[in-house]
Residue, then its C-alpha position, 0 to 999 in steps of 0.5 A: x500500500x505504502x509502495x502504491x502511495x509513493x507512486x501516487x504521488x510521484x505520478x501527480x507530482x509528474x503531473x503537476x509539472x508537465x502541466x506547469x511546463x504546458x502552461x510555460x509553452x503556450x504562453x512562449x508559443x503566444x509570445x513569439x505569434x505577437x512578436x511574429x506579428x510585430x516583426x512583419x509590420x517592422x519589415x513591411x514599413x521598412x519597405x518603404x523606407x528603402x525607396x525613400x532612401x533610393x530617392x534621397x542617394x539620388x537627389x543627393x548625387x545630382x546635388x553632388x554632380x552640381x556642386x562644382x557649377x554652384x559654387x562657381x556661379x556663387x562666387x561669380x554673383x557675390x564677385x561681381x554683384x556685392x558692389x550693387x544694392x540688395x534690392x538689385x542684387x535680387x533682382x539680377x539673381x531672380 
């Protein structure tokens, strides 16, 4: 009887544990869904960020490509236009 006892309790002690462990797993296998779910979201808005980055190495290269000519013609209207009042600098600029 004695014997029958102890495996008893041993059983329900198993029991208790396995169950414990099953909780512990649902709740990780719930945890990982969300951030399954939040992941994706953060990859789909990415997406679009990479075409706006594209667009800005873009935009930044033709800034790039002018920059020698911009400065030239800088240098040329501050030269040759800083005699002049501001109100015709303006206007030659315009």
């Amino acid at each position: 009887m004695y014997f029958i006892r102890n495996r008893l309790r041993k059983l329900q002690q198993d029991l208790d544990s396995a169950q414990k462990r099953k909780a512990q797993l649902e709740f990780e296998v719930d945890l990982c869904a969300k951030k399954l779910v939040r992941a994706q979201k953060l990859i789909g808005g990415l997406g679009g960020e990479k075409n706006r980055w594209t667009l800005a190495a873009e935009n930044l290269q033709k800034i790039y490509d002018n920059l020698l000519g911009d400065v030239l013609v800088s240098s040329g209207v501050i030269g040759y236009l800083g005699a002049f009042t501001g109100a015709f600098r303006d206007e030659a600029t315009q």
